[in-house]
C-alpha positions in Angstrom: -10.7 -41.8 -6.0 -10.7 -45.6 -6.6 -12.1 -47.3 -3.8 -9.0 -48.5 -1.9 -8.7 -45.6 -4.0 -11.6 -44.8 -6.2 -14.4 -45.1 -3.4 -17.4 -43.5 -2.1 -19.4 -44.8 0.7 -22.6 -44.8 1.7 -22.1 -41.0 1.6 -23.2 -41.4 -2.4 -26.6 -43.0 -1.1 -26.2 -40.0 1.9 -26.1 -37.3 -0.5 -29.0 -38.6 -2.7 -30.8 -39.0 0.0 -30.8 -35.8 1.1 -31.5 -34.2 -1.6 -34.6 -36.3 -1.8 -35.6 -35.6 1.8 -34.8 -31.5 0.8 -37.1 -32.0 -1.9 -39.6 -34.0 0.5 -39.8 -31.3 3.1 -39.8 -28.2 1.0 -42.9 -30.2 -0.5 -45.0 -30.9 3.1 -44.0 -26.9 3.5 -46.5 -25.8 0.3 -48.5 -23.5 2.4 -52.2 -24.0 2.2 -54.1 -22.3 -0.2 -56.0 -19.1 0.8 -59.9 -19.1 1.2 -60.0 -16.0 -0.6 -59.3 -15.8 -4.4 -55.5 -15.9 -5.2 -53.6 -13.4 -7.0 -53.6 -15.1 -10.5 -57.4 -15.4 -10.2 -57.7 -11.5 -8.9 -55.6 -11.3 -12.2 -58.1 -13.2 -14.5 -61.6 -11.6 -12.8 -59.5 -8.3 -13.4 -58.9 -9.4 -17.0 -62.0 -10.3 -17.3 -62.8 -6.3 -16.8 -59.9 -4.9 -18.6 -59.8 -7.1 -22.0 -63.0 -6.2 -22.9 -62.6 -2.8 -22.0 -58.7 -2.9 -24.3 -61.3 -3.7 -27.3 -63.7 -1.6 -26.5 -60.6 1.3 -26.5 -58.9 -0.2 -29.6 -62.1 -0.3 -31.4 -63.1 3.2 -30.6 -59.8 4.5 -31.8 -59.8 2.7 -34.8 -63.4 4.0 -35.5 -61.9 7.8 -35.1 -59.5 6.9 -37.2 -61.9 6.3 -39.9 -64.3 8.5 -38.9 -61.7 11.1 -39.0 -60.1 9.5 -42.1 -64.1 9.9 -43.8 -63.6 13.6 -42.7 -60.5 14.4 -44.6 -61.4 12.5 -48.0 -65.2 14.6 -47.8 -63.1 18.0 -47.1 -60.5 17.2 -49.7 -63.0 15.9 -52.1 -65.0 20.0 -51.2 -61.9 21.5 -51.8 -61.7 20.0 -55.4 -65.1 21.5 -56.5 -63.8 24.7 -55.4 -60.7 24.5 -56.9 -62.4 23.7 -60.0 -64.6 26.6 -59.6 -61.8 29.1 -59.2 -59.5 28.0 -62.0 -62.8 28.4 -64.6 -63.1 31.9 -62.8 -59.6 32.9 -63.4 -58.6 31.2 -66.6 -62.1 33.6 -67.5 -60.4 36.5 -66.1 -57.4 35.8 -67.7 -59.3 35.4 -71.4 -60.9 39.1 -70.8 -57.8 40.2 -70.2 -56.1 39.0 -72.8 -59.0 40.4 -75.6 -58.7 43.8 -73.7 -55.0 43.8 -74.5 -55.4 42.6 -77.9 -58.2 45.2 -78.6 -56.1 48.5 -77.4 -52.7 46.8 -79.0 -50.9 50.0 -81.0 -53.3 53.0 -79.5 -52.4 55.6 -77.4 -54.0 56.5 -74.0 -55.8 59.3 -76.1 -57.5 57.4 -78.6 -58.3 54.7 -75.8 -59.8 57.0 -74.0 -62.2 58.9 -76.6 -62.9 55.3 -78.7 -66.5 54.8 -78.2 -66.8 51.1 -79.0 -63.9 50.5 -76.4 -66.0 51.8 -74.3 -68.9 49.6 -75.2 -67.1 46.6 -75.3 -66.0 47.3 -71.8 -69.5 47.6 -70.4 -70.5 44.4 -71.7 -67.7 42.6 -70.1 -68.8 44.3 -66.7 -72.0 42.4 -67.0 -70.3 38.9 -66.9 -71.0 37.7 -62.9 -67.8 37.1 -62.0 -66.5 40.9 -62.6 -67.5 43.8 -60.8 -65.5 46.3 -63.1 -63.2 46.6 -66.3 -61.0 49.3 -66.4 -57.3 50.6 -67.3 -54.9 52.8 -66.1 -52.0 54.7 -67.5 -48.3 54.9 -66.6 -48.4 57.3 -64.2 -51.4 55.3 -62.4 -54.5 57.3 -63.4 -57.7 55.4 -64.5 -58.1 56.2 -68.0 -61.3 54.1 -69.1 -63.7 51.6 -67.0 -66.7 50.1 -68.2 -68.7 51.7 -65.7 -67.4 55.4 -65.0 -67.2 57.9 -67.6 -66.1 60.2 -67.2 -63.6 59.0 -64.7 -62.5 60.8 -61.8 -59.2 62.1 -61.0 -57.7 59.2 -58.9 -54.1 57.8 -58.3 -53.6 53.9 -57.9 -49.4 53.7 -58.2 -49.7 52.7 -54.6 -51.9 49.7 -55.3 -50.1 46.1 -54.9 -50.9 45.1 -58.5 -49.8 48.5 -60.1 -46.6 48.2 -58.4 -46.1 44.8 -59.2 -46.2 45.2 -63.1 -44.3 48.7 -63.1 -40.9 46.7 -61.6 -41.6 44.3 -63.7 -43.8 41.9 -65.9 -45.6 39.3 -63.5 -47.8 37.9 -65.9 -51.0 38.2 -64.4 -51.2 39.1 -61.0 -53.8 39.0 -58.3 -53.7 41.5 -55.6 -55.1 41.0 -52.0 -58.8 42.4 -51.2 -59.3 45.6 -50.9 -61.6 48.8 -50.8 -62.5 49.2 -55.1 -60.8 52.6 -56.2 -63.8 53.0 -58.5 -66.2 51.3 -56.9 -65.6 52.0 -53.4 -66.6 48.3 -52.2 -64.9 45.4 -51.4 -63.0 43.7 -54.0 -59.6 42.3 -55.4 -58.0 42.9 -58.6 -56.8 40.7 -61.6 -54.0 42.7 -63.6 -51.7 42.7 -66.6 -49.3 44.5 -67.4 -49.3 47.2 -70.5 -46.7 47.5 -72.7 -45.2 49.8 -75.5 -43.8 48.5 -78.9 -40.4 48.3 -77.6 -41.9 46.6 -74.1 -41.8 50.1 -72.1 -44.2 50.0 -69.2 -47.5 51.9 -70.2 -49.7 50.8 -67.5 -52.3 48.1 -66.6 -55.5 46.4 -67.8 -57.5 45.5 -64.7 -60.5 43.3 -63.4 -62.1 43.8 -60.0 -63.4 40.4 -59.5 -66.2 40.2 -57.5 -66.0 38.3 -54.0 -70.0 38.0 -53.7 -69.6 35.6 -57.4 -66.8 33.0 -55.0 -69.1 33.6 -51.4 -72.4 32.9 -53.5 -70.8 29.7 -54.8 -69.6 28.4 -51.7 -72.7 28.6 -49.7 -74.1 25.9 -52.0 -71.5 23.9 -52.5 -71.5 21.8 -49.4 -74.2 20.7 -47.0 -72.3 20.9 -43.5 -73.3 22.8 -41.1 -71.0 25.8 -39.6 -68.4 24.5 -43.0 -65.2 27.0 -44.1 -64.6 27.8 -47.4 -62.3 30.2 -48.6 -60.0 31.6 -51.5 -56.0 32.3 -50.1 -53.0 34.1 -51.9 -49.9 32.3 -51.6 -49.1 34.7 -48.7 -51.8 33.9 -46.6 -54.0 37.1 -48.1 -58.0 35.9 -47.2 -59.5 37.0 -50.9 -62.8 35.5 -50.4 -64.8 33.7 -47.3 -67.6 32.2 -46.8 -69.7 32.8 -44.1 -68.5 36.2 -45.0 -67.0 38.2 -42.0 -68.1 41.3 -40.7 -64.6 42.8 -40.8 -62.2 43.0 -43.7 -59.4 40.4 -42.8 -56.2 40.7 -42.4 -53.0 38.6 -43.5 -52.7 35.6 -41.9 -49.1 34.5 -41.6 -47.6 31.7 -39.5 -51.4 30.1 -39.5 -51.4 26.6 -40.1 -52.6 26.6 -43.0 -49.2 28.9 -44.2 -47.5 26.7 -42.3 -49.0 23.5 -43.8 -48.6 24.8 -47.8 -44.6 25.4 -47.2 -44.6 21.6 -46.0 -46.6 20.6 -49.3 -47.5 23.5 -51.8 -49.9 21.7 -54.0 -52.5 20.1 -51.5 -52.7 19.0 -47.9 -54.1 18.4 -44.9 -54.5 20.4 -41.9 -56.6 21.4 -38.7 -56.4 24.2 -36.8 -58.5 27.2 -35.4 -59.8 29.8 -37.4 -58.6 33.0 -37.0 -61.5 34.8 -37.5 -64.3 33.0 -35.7 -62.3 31.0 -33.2 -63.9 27.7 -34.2 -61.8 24.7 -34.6 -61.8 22.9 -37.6 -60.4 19.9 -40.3 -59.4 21.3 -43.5 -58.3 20.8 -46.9 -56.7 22.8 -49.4 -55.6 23.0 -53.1 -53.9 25.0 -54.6 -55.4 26.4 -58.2 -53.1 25.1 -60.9 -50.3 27.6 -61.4 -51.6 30.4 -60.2 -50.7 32.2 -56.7 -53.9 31.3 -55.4 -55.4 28.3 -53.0 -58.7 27.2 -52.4 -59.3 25.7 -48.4 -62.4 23.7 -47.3 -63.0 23.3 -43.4 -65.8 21.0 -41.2 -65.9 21.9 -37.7 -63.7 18.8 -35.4 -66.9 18.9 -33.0 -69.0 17.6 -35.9 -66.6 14.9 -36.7 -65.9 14.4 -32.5 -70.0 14.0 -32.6 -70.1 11.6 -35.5 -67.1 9.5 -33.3 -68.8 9.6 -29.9 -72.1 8.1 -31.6 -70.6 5.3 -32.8 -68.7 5.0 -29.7 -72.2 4.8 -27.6 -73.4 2.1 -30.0 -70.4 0.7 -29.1 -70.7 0.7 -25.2 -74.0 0.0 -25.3 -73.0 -3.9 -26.9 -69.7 -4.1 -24.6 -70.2 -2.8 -21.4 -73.4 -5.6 -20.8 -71.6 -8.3 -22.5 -68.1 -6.9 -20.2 -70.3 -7.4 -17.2 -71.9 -10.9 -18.1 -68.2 -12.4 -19.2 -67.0 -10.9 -15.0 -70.0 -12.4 -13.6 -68.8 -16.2 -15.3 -65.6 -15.2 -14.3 -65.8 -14.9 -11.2 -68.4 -17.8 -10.8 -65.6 -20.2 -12.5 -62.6 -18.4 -10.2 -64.6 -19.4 -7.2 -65.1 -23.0 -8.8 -61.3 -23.1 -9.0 -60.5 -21.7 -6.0 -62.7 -24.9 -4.2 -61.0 -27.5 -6.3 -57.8 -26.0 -5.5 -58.2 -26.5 -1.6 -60.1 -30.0 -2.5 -56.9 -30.6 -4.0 -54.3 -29.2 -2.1 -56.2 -31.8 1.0 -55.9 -34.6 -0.8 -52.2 -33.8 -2.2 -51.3 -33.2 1.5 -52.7 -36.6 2.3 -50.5 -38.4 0.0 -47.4 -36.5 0.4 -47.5 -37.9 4.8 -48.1 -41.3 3.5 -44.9 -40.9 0.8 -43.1 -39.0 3.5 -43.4 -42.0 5.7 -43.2 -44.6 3.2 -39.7 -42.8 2.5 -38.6 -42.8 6.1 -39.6 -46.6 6.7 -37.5 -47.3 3.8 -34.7 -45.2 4.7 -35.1 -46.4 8.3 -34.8 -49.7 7.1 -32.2 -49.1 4.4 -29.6 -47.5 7.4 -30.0 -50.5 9.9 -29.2 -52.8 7.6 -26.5 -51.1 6.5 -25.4 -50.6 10.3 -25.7 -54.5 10.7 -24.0 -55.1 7.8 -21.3 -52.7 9.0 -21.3 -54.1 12.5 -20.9 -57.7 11.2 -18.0 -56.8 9.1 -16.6 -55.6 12.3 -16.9 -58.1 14.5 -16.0 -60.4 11.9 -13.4 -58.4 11.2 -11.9 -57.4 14.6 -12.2 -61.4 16.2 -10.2 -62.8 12.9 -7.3 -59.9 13.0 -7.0 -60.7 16.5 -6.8 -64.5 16.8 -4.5 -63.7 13.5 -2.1 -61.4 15.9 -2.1 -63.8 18.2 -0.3 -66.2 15.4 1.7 -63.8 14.4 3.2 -63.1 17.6 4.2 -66.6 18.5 5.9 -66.9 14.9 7.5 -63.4 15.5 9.1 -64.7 19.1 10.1 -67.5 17.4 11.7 -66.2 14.0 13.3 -63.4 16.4 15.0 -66.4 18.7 16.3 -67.8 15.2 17.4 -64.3 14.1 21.1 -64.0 14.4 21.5 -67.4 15.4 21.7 -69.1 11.4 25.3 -70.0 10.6 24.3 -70.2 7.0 23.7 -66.4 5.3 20.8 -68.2 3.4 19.2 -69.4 6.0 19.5 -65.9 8.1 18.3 -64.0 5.0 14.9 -66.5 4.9 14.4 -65.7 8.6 14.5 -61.9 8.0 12.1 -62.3 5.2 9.9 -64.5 7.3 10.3 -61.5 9.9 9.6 -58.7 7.3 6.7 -60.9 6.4 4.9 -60.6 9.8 5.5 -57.3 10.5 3.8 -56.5 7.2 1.1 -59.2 8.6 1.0 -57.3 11.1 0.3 -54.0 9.8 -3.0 -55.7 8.1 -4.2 -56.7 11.1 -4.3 -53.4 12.8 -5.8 -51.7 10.0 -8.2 -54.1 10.2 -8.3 -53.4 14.3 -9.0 -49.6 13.4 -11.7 -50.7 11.1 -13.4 -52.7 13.9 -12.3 -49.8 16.3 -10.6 -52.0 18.5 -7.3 -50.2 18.1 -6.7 -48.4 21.0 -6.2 -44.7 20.3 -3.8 -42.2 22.1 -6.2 -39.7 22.3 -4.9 -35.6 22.1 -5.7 -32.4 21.6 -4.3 -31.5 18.0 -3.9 -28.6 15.5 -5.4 -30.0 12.6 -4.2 -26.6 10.3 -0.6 -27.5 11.5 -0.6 -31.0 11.2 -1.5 -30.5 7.7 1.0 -28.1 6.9 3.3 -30.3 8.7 2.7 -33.2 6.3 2.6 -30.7 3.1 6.1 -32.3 2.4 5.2 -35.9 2.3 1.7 -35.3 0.8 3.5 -33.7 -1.8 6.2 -36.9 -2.9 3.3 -39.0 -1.9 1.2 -38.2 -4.9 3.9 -36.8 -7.6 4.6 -33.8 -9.4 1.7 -34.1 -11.7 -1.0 -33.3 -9.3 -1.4 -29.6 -7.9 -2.3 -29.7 -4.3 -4.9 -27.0 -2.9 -5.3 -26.0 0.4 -8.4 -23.8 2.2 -8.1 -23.5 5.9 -10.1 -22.3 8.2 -8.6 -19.8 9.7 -10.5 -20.1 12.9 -10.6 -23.9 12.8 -11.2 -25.9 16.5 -8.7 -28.0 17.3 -9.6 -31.8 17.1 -9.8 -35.0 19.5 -7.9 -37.9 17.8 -5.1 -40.0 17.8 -2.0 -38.0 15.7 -0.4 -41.5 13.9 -4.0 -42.8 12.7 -4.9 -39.2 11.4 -1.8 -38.9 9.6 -2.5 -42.2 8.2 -6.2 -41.7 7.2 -4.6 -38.5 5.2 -2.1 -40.4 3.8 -4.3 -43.2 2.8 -7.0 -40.4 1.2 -3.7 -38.8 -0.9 -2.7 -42.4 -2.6 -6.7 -43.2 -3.5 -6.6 -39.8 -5.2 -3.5 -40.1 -7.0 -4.5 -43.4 -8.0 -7.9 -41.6 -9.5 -5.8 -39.3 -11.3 -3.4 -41.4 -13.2 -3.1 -38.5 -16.3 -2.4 -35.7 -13.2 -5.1 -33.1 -11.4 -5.9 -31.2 -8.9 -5.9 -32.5 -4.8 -8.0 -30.5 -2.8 -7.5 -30.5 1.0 -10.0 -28.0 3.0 -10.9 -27.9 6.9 -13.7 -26.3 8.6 -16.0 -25.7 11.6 -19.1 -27.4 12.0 -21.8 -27.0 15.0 -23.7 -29.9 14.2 -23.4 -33.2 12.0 -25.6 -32.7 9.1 -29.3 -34.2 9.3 -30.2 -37.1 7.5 -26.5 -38.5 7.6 -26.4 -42.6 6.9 -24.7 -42.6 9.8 -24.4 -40.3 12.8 -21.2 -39.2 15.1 -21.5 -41.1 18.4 -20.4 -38.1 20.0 -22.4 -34.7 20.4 -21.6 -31.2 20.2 -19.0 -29.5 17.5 -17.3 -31.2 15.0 -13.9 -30.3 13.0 -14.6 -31.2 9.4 -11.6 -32.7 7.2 -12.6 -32.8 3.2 -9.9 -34.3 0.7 -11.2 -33.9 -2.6 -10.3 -35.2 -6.3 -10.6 -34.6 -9.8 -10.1 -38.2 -11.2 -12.9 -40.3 -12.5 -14.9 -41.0 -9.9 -17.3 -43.7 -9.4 -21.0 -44.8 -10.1 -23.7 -45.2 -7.4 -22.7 -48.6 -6.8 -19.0 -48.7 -6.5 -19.5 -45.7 -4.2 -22.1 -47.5 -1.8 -19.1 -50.1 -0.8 -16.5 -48.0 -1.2 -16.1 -48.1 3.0 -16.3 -52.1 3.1 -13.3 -53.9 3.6 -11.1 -56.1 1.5 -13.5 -54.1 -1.5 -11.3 -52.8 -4.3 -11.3 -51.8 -8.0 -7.9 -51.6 -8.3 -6.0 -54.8 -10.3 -4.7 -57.5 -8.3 -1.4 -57.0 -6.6 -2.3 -53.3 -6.2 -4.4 -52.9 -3.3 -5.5 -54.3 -0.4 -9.2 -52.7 -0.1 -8.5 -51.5 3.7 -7.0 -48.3 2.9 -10.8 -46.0 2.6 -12.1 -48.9 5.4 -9.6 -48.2 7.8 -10.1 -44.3 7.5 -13.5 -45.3 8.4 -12.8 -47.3 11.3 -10.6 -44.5 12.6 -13.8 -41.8 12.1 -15.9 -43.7 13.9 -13.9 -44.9 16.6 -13.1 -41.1 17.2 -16.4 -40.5 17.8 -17.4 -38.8 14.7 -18.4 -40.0 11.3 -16.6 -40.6 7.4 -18.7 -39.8 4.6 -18.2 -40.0 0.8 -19.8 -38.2 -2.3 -18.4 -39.0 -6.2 -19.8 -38.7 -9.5 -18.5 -40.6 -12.5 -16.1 -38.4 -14.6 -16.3 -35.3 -12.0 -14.3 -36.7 -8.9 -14.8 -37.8 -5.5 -14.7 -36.2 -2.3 -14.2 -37.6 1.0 -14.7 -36.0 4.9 -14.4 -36.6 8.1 -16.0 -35.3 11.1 -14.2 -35.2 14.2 -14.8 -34.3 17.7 -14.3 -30.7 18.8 -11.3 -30.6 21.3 -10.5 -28.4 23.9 -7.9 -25.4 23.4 -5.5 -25.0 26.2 -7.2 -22.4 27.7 -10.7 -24.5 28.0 -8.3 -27.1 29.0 -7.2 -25.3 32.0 -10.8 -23.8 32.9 -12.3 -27.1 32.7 -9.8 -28.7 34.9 -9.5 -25.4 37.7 -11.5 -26.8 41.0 -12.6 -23.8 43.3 -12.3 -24.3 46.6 -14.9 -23.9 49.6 -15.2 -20.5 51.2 -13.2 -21.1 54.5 -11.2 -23.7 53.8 -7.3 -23.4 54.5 -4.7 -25.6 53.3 
């Protein structure tokens, strides 16, 4: 809106300050502080408890992690020494193997068995510590010559792993799981080629027991753990050799973890699990022994590690926990500390915000009742000059109408009718300026505010063109309002053309109504009448105005528009009428985002309160 048609009262100063008395009173409302310790300072003594105690977890776990990561280099580190160990073993039993073949090469199973230096030769290679026994057998899977027995007794080994092994087919060598020795009747496990005929025809095997007792003897110094595992593994899971040795033969061990472990990575690895055999849990490492069907597997008990961790975790506590308990004590000493300054301060902030509070309300105090004068003066001023000017204006109104009609000359009749016209337009000024000093009588009534204004849709409608949208929101249960009809039709009016003049380029003109108990607190100025108001708000989306334009926007004969284009009455006349009705005008606008303007008036009665209100009982007894 300008003012005239781009105003805004003392409603801008209204709004802002009421947003500063808002901000004033939600202020003086800080509750006061507890005397106990506050949440945040519960949080930082309880911090004070749990950071130190976050370390003190972090650093233990990263400590197990090394301690355990120590654990798995020493067990794969043991597992390499006996991996070396059992390739020299088997690359050995593969070199005796490979001289027994090449010394029986081209003889028969009857000269084999009757050559005396074969014989020899055999007994010496039993003497080596890593064999128990040399020995061969034919096709049909009868020992024919050992380096031990002679002469050797009838037995049948075609149902031994290995023998079965090379009869399908040639393996190479092969290693067969531990078993009760066929010659020697103790525990052992073979090493076996296969024996073949000039034109590769299966003619038995060459064997070496091997003896466990060489591995377990090995691995009880290898290693100075306590309660360690060491042991020598088929592929399949077969237990060849353990140490500490177990009472019982064992048995295949298949879906264990460590089975499970070398399908995941056949060459070495990682793994922990429980033993099988004595129950205990353990870390272990395994390798497996070059090509060969065969893996070595070193294991340390987890309680030794778990005891290596929990020391260094007491060391640990035994630095934290004092130094945990110290930093709560300064905590909580400082918290305290706070906690004093903050009530000091919260007192003395308290203090300061009454004095600003009343500074503020001395100013605003101040600020409204010289506004009020200022408003007052304007309308006594005002109201005695319009009405001395009336007076004028009616004598030259008698007299122009006793020369009406009366002028022989059409010139001269035509310059009395525009002295006529002239006056009445005088004087429509002066009762504009009548309303603004509210002494305009009003003809009072009861009125339908919805209806009126969908009764003037129409003319608001031509009265601010086609290039501004109009918008209506109703109250559906709006009051109906005390006020004169003709000056409220007006004051709409006059709102319409200062919005369409704020909107030269087109917008939107919004018109809304609505129920109000009470005027709202802090107003500039308050309704002289009490109880419920109707509230009118016509609303633009022009330019709107700065602080200062708005602050006069009310005053008369004030206007932004060009000369010739207003008269500065139009907003000050709407506020005349407000206030002479007993409630109040008020104005908010921000440059570039539009203005809005609203009136409060007086709550009337509906017909039905009308009635009630005017109904007289009359006394019991009385007759008419």
């Amino acid at each position: 809106m300008t003012t005239d048609a781009n105003p805004a009262p003392p409603g801008a100063r209204i709004f802002g300050r009421l947003s500063r008395g808002g901000r004033n009173r939600s202020e003086t409302r800080q509750a006061r502080p507890r005397r106990g310790l506050t949440w945040p300072l519960r949080g930082l003594l309880a911090a004070s408890l749990a950071v130190p105690l976050l370390l003190l977890v972090i650093a233990a776990w990263q400590n197990f992690r090394l301690v355990r990561s120590q654990a798995e280099e020493r067990v794969m580190i043991e597992a390499g020494e006996l991996r070396e160990h059992a390739l020299d073993t088997v690359k050995t039993y593969a070199i005796v193997l490979a001289r027994i073949d090449a010394r029986t090469s081209g003889l028969d199973w009857d000269r084999i068995e009757h050559d005396e230096e074969l014989h020899r030769f055999l007994s010496d290679l039993d003497t080596l510590p890593q064999i128990d026994e040399v020995w061969m057998a034919d096709a049909v899977g009868h020992p024919r010559v050992s380096g031990r027995s002679s002469p050797i007794p009838a037995i049948d080994v075609s149902d031994r792993d290995c023998f079965a092994a090379e009869r399908e087919r040639d393996v190479g060598l092969f290693i067969g799981r531990e078993q009760i020795g066929a010659l020697t009747h103790t525990p052992e496990f073979n090493i076996c080629e296969r024996r073949s005929t000039a034109d590769k025809t299966f003619d038995g095997i060459i064997v070496v027991s091997a003896r466990p007792a060489y591995f377990s003897d090995f691995y009880r110094t290898v290693s100075k753990d306590k309660r360690f595992a060491a042991s020598l593994v088929r592929s399949d899971g077969s237990l060849l050799v353990r140490y500490p040795t177990l009472a019982a033969p064992p048995g295949l061990v298949g879906g264990s973890p460590f089975v499970r472990a070398i399908a995941n990575s056949p060459d070495r690895g990682l793994f922990s699990g429980r033993g099988e055999t004595d129950g205990i849990a353990r870390f272990y490492a395994y390798q497996r022994v070059e090509s060969y069907p065969l893996y070595v597997a070193y294991g340390i008990p987890r309680k030794d590690v778990l005891a290596s961790w929990l020391a260094n975790l007491v060391n640990y506590s035994l630095f934290a926990v004092p130094a945990s308990l110290a930093l709560f004590g300064m905590t909580l000493l400082a918290a305290r500390q706070i906690r004093r300054h903050t009530i000091a301060s919260w007192r003395w902030r308290t203090t300061a915000r009454r004095l600003r509070r009343e500074m503020n309300r001395r100013a605003a105090a101040e600020a409204e009742l010289r506004q009020a004068q200022k408003m007052e003066a304007l309308g006594q001023l005002t109201g005695g000059v319009a009405h001395d000017f009336n007076n004028l204006l009616t004598v030259l109104q008698g007299s122009l109408e006793m020369l009406s009609g009366r002028q022989q000359s059409p010139q001269l009749q035509a310059r009395v009718d525009a002295a006529l016209r002239t006056v009445e337009r005088g004087e429509s000024l002066t009762e504009q300026l009548l309303v603004f000093a509210r002494r305009q009588p009003l003809k009072r009534a009861t009125i339908d505010l919805n209806a009126e204004l969908r009764r003037m849709a129409e003319l608001l409608a031509r009265t601010v063109g086609s290039g501004i949208a109009i918008h209506t929101d109703l109250a559906a249960d709006l009051w109906p309002v005390n006020a004169d009809a003709t000056q409220l039709e007006l004051a709409v009016i006059n709102l319409a053309i200062n919005a369409r003049d704020a909107m030269p380029g087109g917008g939107e003109l919004g018109i809304r109504t609505f129920n109000r108990a009470a005027p709202p607190e802090g107003a500039l100025e308050q309704p002289t009448k009490v109880g419920g108001f109707v509230g009118l708000e016509i609303s633009d989306t022009g330019h709107g105005m700065p602080p200062k334009v708005a602050a006069r926007a009310f005053e008369p004969f004030f206007t932004t528009k060009e000369a010739g284009k207003g008269t500065g009455l139009g907003l000050s006349m709407v506020y005349g009428f407000a206030r002479q009705s007993g409630g109040s005008a008020s104005i908010r606008s921000e440059a570039g985002r539009g203005t809005a303007v609203t009136l409060l008036l007086p709550r009337g009665l509906s017909a039905r309160e009308a009635d009630e209100a005017g109904a007289t009982d009359l006394p019991q007894g009385a007759s008419t």
